[in-house]
Structures are given as C-alpha cells and as structure tokens.
Steps between C-alpha positions, in 0.01 A plus 500: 500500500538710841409789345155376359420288829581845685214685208307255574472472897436884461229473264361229782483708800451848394136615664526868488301731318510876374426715838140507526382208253298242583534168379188309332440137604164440389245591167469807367146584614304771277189697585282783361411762782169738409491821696182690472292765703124349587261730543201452715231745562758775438799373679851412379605117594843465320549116455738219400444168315553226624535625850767280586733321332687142601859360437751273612861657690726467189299641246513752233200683558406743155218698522284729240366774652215682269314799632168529372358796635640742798849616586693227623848388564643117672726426768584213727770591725627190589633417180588871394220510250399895449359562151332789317133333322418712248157468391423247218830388447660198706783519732665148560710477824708192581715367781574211665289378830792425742339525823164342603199642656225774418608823374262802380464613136361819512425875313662755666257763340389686779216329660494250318610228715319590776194451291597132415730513211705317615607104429671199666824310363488180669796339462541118676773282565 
C-alpha cells in the first residue's frame, strides 16, 4: 500500500520535461503558408500567405509551407523553426507556442526579407 501511494504521489507532482520541450496546453492549430515571388513591372516581390498568423500561448502550432514559385526557405527564430522549402513540395514545421507576443516568420533568401517576405506570428495570452 506504501509503495503504490509513494508511485502515485510521484506520478502527481512530476512537471519536468525532456531539456528543451515545450509543453502544449491548448489546440493544435494548423495552417497552410504560400510563398511566392510577385512580379510587378519587372521586379521580384517574394511573398507569404496569410501574412500573419494568430494563436493562443499553449498551442501546437503546425504549419504547411508550399513554395510555388522562387527559391525559398522558412524560419522563425523564436521557436527554432529553420526549414529548407523546396519548390512544389510542402514542408510542415510544428512546435509549441510557449511564450506570447509577435515574432517574425521570414525567408532568409538573400533579399528577400528586406523586400517584404516576411510574416507575423501573433501569439496572445
């Protein structure tokens, strides 16, 4: 009887998690991500749709990345998202949002973000 009241109390109160692992509290929360290169009277606007994206603290956040035209790739730093997107074939990423606020999603092509392509994660609570 100790021994499972003992198993038991530890089952309770154990909160840790593997180094580096988030824990989910919320919905898992599932979008598909479009990045293209516009062009307009000659020039190169790389692009992402939706432009941003909103979720609550807590959730799993899994996202499908397609490139449709360009050279691309995805990051968003906060959440140690860096991914290869190889043209017509979709990447998914997924991690938990553990920390509110804003972050950037961006291509890290070169020149590409400074040209817009670029995104915000907008997570609340």
């Amino acid at each position: 009887m100790i021994v499972a009241s003992m198993f038991i109390f530890a089952a309770c109160t154990q909160t840790t998690t593997p180094t580096g692992k988030a824990i989910a509290t919320g919905d898992v929360k599932e979008f598909e991500i479009e990045s293209y290169t516009l062009v307009v009277d000659g020039k190169y606007y790389p692009q992402f749709t939706p432009q941003e994206i909103v979720v609550n603290k807590g959730d799993t956040v899994r996202l499908k990345v397609k490139v449709t035209s360009g050279t691309h790739d995805f990051h968003i730093d906060k959440f140690n998202v860096h991914t290869a997107t190889p043209l017509d074939k979709e990447t998914v990423v997924e991690f938990v949002a553990d920390e509110s606020g804003e972050f950037i999603m961006y291509c890290n092509m070169p020149g590409h973000r400074s040209v817009g392509h670029f995104g915000i994660l907008n997570v609340k609570g």
